[in-house]
C-alpha positions as a printed Julia matrix, in Angstrom:
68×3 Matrix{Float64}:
  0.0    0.0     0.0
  2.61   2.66    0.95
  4.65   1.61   -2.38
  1.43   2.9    -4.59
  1.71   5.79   -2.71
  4.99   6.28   -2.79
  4.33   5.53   -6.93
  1.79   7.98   -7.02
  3.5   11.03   -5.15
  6.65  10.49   -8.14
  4.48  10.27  -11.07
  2.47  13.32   -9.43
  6.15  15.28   -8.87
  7.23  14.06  -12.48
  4.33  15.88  -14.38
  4.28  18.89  -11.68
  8.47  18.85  -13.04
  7.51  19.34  -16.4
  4.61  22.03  -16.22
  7.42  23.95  -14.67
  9.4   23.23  -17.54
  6.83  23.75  -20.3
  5.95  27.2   -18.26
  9.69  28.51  -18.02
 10.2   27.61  -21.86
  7.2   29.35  -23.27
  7.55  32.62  -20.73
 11.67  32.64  -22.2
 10.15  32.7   -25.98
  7.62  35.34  -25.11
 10.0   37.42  -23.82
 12.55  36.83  -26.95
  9.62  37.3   -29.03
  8.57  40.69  -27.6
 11.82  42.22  -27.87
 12.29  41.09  -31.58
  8.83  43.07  -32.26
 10.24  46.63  -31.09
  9.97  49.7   -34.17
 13.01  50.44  -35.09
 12.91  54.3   -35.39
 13.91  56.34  -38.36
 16.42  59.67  -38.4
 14.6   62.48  -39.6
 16.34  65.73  -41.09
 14.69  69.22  -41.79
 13.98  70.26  -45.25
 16.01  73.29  -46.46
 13.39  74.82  -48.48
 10.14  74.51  -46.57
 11.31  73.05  -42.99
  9.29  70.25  -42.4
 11.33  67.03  -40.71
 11.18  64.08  -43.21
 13.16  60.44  -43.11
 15.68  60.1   -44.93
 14.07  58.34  -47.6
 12.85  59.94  -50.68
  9.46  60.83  -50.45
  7.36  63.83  -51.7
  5.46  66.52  -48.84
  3.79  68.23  -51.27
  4.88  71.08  -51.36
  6.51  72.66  -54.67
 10.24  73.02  -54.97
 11.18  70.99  -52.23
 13.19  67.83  -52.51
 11.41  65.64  -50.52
């Protein structure tokens, strides 16, 4: 009788073990995966002709003579 007990506590310690496990893996990834999702931000420089801060990209403000 005490040997099915005995049994029982291990196999009850064994899959309390690996919940632990399984717990501590996926709370590492979802920390790996949340810092691989951060913005990477962009430089921005002011226009010469009409001052507005752009990337450094080309792209067009609308505005006539200016660059970007």
């Amino acid at each position: 009788m005490i040997l099915k007990i005995l049994v029982l506590l291990l196999i009850v310690g064994a899959v309390w073990c690996g919940f632990k496990a399984i717990g501590r893996r996926n709370m590492k990834k979802q920390t790996e995966d949340a810092r691989n999702d951060r913005i990477e931000g962009e430089d921005m420089t002011a226009c010469d002709e009409c001052g507005t801060y752009v990337t450094a990209k080309p792209s067009n403000c609308g505005r006539e003579r200016c660059p970007y």
